[in-house]
DSSP file (Angstrom, degrees, kcal/mol; ACC not computed):
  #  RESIDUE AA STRUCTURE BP1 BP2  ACC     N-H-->O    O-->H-N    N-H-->O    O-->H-N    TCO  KAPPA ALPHA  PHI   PSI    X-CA   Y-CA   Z-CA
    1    1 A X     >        0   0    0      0, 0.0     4,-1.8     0, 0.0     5,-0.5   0.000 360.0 360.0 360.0 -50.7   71.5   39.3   33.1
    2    2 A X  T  4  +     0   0    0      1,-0.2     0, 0.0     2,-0.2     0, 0.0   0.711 360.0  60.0 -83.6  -0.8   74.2   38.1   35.8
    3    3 A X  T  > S+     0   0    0      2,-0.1     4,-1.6     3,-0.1    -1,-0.2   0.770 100.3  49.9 -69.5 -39.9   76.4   37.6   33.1
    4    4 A X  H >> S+     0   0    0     -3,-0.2     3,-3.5     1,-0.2     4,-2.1   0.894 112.7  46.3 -70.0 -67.6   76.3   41.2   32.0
    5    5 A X  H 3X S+     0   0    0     -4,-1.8     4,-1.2     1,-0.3     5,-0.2   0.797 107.3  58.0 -71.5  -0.6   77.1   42.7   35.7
    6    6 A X  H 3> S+     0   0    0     -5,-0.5     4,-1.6     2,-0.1    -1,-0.3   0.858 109.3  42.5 -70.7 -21.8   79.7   40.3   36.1
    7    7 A X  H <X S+     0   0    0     -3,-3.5     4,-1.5    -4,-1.6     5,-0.2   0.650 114.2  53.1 -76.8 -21.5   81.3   41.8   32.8
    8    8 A X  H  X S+     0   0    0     -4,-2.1     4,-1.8     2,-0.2    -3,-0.1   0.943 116.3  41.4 -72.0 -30.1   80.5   45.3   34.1
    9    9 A X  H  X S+     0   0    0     -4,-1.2     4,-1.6    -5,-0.4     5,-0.5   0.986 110.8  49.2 -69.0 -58.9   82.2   44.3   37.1
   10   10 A X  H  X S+     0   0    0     -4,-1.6     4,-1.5     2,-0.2     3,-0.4   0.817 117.8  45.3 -39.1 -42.7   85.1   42.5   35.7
   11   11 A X  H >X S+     0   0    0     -4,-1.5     3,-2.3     1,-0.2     2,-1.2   0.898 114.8  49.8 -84.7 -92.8   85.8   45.8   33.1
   12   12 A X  H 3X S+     0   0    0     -4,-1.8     4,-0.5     1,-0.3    -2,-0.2   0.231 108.6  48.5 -58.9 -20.4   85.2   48.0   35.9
   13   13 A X  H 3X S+     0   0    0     -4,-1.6     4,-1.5    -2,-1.2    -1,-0.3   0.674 116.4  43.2-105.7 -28.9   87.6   46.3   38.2
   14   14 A X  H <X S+     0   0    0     -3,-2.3     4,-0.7    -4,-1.5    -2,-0.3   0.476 110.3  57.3 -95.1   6.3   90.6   46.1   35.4
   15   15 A X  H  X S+     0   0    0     -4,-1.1     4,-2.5     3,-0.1    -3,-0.2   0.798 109.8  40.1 -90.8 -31.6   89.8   49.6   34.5
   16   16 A X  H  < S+     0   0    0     -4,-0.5     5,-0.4    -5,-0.3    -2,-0.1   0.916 115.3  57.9 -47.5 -82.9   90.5   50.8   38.4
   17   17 A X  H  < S+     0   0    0     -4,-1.5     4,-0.4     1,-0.2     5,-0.2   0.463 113.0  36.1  14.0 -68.0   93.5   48.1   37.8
   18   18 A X  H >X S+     0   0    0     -4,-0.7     3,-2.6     2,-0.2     4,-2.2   0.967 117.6  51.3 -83.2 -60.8   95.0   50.4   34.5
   19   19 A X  H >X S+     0   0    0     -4,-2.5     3,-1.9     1,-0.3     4,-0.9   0.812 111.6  47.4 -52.5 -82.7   94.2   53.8   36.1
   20   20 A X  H 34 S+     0   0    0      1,-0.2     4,-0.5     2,-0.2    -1,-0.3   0.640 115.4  47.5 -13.3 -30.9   96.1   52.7   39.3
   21   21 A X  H X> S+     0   0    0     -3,-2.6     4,-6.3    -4,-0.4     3,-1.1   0.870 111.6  47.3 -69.9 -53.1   98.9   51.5   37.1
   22   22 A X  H <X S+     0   0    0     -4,-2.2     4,-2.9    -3,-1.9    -2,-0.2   0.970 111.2  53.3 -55.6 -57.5   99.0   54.6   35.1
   23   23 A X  H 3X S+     0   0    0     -4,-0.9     4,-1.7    -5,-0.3    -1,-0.2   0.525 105.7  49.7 -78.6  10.7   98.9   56.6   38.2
   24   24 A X  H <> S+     0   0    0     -3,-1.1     4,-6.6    -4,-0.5    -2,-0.2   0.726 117.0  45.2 -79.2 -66.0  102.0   54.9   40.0
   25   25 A X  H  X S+     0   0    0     -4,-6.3     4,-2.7     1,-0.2     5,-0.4   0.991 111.5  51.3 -65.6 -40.8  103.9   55.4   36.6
   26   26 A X  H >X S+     0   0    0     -4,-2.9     4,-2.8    -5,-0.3     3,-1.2   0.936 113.5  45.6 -45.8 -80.5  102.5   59.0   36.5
   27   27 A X  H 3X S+     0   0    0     -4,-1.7     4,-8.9     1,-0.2     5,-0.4   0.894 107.4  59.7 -12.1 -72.6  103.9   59.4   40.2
   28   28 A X  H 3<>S+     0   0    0     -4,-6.6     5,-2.4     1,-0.2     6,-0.8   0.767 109.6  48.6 -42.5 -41.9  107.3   57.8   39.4
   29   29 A X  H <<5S+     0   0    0     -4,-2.7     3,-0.4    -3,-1.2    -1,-0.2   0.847 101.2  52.3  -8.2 -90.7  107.5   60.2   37.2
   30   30 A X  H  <5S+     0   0    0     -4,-2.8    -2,-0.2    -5,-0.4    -3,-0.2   0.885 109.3  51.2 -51.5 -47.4  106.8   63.1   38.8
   31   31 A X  T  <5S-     0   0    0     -4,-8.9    -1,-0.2     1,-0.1    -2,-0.1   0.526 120.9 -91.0 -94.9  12.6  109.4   62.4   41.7
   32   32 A X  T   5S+     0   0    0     -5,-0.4    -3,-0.2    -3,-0.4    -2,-0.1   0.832  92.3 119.7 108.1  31.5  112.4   61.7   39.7
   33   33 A X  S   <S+     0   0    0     -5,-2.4    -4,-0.3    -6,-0.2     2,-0.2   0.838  79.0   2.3 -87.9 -52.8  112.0   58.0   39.4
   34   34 A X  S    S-     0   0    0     -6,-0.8     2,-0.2    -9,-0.2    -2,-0.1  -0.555  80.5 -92.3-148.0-178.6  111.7   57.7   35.9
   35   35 A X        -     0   0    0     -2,-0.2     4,-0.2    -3,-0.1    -1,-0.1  -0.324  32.7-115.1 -80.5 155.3  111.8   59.7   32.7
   36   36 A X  S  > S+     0   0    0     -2,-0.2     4,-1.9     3,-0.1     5,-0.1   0.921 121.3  43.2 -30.1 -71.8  109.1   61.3   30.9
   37   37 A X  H  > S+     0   0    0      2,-0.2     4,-1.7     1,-0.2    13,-0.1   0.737 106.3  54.6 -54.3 -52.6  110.0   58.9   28.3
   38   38 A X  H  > S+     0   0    0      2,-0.2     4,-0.9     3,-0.1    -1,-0.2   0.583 108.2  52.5 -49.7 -28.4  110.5   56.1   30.2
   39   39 A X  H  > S+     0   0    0     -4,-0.2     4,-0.6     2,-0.2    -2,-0.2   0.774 113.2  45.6 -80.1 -46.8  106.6   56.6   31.8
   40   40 A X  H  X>S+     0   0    0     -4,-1.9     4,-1.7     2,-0.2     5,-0.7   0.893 111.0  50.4 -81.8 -36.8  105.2   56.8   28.3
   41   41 A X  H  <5S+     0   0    0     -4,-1.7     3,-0.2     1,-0.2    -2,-0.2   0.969 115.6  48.3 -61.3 -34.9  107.4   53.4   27.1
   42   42 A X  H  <5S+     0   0    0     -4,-0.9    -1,-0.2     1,-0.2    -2,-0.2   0.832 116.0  41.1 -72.2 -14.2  105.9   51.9   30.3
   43   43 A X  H  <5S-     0   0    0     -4,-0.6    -1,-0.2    -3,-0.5    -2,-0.2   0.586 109.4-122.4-107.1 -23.0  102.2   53.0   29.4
   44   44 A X  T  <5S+     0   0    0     -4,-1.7     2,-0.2     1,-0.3    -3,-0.1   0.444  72.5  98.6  81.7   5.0  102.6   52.2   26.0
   45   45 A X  S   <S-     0   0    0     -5,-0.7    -1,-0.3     1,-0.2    -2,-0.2  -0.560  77.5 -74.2-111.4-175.6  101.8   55.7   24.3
   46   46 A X     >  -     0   0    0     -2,-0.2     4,-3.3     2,-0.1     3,-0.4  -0.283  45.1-112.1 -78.0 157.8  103.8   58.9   22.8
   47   47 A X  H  > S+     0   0    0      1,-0.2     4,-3.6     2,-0.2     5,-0.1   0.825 116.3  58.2 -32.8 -49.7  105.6   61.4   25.4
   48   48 A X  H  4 S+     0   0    0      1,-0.2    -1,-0.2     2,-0.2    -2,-0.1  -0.264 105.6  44.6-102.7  58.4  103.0   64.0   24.3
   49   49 A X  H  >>S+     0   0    0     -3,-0.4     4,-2.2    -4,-0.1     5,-0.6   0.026 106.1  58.4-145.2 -59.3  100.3   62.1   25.2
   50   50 A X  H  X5S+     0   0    0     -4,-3.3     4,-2.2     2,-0.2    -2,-0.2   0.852 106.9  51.7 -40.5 -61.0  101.8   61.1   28.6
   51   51 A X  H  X5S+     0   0    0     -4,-3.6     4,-2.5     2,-0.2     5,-0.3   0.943 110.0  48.3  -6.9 -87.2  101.9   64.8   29.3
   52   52 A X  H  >5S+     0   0    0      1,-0.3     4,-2.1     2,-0.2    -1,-0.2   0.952 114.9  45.5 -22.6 -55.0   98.0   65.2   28.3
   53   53 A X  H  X5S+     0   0    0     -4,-2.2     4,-2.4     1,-0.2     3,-0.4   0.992 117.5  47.5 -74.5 -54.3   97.3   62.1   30.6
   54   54 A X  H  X<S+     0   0    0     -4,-2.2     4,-1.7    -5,-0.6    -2,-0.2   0.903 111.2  46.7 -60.1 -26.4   99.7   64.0   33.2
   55   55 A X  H  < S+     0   0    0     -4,-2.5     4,-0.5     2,-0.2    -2,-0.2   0.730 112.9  56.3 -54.0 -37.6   98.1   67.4   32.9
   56   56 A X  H  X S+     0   0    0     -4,-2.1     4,-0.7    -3,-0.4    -1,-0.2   0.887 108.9  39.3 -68.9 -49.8   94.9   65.5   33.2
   57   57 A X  H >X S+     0   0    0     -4,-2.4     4,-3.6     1,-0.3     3,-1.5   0.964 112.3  56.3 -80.0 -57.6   95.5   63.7   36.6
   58   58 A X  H 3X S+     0   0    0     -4,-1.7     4,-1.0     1,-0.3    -1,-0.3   0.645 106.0  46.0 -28.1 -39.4   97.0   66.4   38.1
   59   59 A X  H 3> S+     0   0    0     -4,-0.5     4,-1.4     2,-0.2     5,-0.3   0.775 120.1  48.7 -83.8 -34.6   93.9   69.2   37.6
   60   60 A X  H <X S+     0   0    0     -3,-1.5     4,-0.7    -4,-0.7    -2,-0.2   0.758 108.0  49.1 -94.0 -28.3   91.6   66.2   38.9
   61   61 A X  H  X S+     0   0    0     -4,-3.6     4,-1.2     2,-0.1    -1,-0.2   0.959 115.7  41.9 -58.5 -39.4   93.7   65.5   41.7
   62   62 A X  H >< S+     0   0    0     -4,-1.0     3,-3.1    -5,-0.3     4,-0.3   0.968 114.8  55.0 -68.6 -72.1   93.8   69.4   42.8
   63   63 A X  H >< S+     0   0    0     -4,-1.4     3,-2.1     1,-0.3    -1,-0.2   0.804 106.5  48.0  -9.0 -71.7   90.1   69.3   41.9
   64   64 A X  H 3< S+     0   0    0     -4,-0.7    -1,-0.3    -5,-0.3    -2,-0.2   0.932 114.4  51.5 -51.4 -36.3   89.4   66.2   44.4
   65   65 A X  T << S+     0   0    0     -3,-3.1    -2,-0.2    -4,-1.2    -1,-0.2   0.324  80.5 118.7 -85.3  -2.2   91.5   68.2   47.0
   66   66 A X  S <  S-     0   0    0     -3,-2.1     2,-0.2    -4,-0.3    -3,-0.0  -0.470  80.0-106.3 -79.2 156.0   89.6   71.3   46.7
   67   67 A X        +     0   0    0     -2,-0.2     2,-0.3     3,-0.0    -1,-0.1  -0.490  51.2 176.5 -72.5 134.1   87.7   72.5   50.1
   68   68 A X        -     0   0    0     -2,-0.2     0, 0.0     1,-0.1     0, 0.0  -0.963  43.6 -74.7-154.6 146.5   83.6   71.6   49.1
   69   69 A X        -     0   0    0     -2,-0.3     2,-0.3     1,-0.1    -1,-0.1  -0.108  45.1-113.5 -59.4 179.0   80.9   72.2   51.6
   70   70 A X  S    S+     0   0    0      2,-0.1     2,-0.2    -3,-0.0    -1,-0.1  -0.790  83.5  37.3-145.4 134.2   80.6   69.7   54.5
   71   71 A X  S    S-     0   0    0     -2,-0.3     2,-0.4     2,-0.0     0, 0.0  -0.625 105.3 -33.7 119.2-172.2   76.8   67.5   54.1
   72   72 A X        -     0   0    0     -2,-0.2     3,-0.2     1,-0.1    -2,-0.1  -0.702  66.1-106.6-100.7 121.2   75.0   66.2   51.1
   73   73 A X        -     0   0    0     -2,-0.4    -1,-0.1     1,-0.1    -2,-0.0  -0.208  42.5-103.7 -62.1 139.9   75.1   68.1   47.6
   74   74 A X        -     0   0    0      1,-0.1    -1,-0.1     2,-0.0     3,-0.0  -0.116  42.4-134.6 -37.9 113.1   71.8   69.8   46.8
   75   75 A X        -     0   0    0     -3,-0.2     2,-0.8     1,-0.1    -1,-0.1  -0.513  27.6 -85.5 -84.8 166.0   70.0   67.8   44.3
   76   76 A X        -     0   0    0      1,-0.1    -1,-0.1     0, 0.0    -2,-0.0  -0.372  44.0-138.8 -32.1  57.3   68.5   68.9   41.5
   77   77 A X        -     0   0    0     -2,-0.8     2,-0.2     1,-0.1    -1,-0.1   0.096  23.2-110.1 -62.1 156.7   64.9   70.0   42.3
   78   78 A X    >>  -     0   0    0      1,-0.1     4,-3.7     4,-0.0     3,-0.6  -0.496  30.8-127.0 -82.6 122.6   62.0   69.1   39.8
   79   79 A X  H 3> S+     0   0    0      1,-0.2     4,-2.6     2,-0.2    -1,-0.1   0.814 108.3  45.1 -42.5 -41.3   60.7   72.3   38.1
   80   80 A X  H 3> S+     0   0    0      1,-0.2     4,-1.6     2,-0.2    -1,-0.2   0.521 100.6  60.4-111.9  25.4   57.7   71.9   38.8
   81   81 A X  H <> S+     0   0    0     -3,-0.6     4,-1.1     2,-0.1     5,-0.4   0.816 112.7  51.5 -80.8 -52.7   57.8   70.8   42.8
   82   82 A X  H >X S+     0   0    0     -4,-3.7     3,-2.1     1,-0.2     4,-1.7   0.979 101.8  55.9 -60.1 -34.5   59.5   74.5   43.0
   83   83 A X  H >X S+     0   0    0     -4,-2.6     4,-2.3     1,-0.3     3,-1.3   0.916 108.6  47.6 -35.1 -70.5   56.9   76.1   41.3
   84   84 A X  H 3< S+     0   0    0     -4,-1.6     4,-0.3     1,-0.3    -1,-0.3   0.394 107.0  55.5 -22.1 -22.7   54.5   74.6   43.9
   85   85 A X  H <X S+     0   0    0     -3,-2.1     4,-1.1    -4,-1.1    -1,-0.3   0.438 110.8  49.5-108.6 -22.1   56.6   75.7   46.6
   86   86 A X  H <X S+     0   0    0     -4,-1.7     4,-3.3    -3,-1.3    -2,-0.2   0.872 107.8  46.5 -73.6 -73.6   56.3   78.9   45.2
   87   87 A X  H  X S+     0   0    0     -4,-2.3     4,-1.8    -5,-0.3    -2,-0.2   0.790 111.0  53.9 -45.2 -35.9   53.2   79.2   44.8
   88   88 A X  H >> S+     0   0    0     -4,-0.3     4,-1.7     2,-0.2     3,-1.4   0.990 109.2  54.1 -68.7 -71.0   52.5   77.7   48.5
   89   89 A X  H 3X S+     0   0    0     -4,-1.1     4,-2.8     1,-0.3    -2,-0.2   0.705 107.5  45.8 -36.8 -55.6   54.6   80.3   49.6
   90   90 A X  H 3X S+     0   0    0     -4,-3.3     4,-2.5     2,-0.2    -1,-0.3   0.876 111.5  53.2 -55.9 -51.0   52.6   83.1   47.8
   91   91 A X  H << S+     0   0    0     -4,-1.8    -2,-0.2    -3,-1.4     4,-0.2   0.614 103.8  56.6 -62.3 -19.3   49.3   81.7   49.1
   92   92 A X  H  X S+     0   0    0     -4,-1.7     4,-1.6     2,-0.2    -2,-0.2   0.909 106.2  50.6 -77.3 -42.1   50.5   81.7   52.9
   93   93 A X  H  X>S+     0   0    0     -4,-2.8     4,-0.9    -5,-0.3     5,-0.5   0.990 111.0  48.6 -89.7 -34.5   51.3   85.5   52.8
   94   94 A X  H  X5S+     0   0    0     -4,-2.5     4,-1.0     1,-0.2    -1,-0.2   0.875 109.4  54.2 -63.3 -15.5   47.6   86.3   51.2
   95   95 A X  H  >5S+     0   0    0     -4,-0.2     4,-1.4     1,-0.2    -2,-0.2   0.975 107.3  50.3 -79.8 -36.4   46.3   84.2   53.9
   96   96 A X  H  <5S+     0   0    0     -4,-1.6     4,-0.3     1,-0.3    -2,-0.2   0.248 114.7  41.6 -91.1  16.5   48.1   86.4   56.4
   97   97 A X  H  X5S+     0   0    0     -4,-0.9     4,-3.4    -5,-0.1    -1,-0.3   0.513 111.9  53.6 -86.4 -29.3   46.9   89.5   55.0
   98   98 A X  H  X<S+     0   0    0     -4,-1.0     4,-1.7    -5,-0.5    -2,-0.3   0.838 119.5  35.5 -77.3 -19.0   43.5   88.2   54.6
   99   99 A X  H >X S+     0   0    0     -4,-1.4     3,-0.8     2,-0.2     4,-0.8   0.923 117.0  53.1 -87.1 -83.7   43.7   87.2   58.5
  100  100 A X  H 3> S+     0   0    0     -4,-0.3     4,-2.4     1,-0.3    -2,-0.2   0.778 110.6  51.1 -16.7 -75.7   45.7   90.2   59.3
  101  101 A X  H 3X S+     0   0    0     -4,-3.4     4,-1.0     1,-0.2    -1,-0.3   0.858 103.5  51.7 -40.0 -62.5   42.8   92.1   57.5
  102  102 A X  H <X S+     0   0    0     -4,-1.7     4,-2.9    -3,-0.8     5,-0.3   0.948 110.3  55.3 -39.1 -65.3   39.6   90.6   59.4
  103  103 A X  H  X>S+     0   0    0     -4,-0.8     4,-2.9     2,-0.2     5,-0.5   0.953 110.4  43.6 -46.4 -50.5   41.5   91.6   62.6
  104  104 A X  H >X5S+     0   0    0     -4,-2.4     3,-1.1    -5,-0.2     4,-1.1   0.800 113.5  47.5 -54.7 -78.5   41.8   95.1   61.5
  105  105 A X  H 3<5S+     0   0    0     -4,-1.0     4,-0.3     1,-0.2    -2,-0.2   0.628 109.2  56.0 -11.3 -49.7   38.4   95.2   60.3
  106  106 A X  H >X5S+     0   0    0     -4,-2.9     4,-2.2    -5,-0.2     3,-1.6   0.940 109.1  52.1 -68.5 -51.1   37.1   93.5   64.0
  107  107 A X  H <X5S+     0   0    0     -4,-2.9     4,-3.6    -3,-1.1     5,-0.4   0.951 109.5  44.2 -68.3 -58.1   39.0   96.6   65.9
  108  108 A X  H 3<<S+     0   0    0     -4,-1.1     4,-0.3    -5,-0.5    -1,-0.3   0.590 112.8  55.8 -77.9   7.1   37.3   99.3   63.9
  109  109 A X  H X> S+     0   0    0     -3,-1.6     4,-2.0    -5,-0.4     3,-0.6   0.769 120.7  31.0 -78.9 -65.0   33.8   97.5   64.3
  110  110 A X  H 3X S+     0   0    0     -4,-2.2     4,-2.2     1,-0.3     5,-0.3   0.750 111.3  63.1 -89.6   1.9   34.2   97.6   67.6
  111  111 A X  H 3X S+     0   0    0     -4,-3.6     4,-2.4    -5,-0.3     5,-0.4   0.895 115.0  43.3 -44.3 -60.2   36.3  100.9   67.8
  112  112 A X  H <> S+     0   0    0     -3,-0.6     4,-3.2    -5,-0.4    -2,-0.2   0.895 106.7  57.0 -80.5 -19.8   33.1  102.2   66.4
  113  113 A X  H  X S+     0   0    0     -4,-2.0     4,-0.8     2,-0.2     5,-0.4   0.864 110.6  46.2 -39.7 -62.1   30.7  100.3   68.6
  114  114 A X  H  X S+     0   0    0     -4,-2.2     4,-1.4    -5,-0.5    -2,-0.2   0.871 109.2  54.7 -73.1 -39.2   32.3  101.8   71.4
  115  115 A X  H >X S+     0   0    0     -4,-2.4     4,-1.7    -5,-0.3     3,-0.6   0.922 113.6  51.8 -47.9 -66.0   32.3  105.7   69.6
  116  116 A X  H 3< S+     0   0    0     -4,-3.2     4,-0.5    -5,-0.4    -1,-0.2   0.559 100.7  46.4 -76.5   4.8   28.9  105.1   69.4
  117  117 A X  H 3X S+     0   0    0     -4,-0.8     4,-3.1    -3,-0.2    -1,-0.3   0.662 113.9  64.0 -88.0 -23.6   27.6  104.0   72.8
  118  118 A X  H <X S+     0   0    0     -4,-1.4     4,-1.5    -3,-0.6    -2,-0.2   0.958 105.6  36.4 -22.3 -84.1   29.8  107.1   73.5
  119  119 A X  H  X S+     0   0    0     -4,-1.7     4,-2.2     2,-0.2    -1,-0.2   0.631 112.8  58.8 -62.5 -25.7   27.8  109.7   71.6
  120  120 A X  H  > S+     0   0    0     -4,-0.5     4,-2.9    -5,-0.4    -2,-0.2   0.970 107.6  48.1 -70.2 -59.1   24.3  108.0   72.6
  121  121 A X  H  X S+     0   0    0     -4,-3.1     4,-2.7     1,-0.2     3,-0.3   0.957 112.5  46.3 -62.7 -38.2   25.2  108.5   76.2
  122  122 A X  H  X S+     0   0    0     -4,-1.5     4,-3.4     1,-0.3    -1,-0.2   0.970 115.2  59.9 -40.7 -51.5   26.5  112.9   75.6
  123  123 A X  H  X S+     0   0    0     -4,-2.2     4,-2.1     1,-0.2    -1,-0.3   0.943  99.5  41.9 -47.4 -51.8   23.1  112.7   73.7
  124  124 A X  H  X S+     0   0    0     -4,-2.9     4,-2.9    -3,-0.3     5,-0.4   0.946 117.2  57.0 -76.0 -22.7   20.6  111.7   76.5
  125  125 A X  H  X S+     0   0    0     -4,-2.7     4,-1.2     2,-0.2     5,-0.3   0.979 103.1  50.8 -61.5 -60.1   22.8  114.5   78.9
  126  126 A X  H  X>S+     0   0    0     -4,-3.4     4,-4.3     1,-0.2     5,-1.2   0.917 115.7  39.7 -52.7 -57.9   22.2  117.1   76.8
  127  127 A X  H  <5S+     0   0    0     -4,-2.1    -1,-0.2     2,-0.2    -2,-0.2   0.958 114.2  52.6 -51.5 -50.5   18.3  116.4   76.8
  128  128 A X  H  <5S+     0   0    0     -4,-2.9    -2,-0.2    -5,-0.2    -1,-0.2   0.838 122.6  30.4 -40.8 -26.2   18.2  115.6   80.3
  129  129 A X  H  <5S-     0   0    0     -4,-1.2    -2,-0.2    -5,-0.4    -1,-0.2   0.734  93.1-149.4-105.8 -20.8   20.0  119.2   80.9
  130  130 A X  T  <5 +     0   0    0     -4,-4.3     2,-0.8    -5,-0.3    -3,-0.2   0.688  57.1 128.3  46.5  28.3   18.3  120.8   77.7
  131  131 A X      < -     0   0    0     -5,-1.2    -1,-0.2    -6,-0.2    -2,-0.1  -0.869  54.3-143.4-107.1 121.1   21.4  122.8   77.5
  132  132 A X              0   0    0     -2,-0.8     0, 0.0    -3,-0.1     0, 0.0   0.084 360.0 360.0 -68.3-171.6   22.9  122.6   74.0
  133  133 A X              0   0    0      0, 0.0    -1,-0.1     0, 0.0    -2,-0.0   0.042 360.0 360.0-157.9 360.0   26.6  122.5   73.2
């Protein structure tokens, strides 16, 4: 086992190794040091593959250089964690009608509680006074 990640390393540290190389010649290139031609004899492939290989680094460079939001990218959330979260979300606002509701309901109990100790008292005046309305 610590024979493989010492090979992973070891390939992984002469693959930095070749890109670095590659992007040096790539450079050299690019600022009038060398040829085209001369960049691909050092690299050991055709012209029109050094081109491809330049095209490449060049879109990945701009790419790396682009302006990217500032903090840790959103991961990926698990389908069915949002669901839940959905679903929570759904169940909080019917508890806060169903709450919302009781209170209405408690105002017109005692909205009518209060009507009706109202009308009981008009009632006994009117008998006391026997004068009808």
């Amino acid at each position: 086992m610590e024979q493989r990640i010492r090979n992973r390393e070891e390939i992984s540290a002469e693959a930095k190794k070749l890109a670095r190389e590659r992007v040096l010649v790539i450079l050299q290139v690019r600022s009038g040091m060398l040829t085209a031609r001369e960049g691909a004899q050092r690299l050991g492939i055709s012209r029109k593959t050094y081109y491809e290989w330049e095209e490449r680094a060049l879109e990945a460079m701009a790419w790396a250089l682009e302006n990217r939001p500032v903090g840790r990218p959103p991961g990926s959330m698990d389908e069915e964690k949002e669901d839940l979260r959905r679903q929570i979300r759904e169940l909080e606002k019917r508890l806060d009608l169903a709450e919302k509701t009781i209170e209405v309901k408690e105002l017109l109990a005692a909205y009518d509680s209060f009507k009706d100790v109202g009308s009981k008292k008009n009632r006994t005046k009117r008998r006391r006074t026997g004068r009808k309305r």
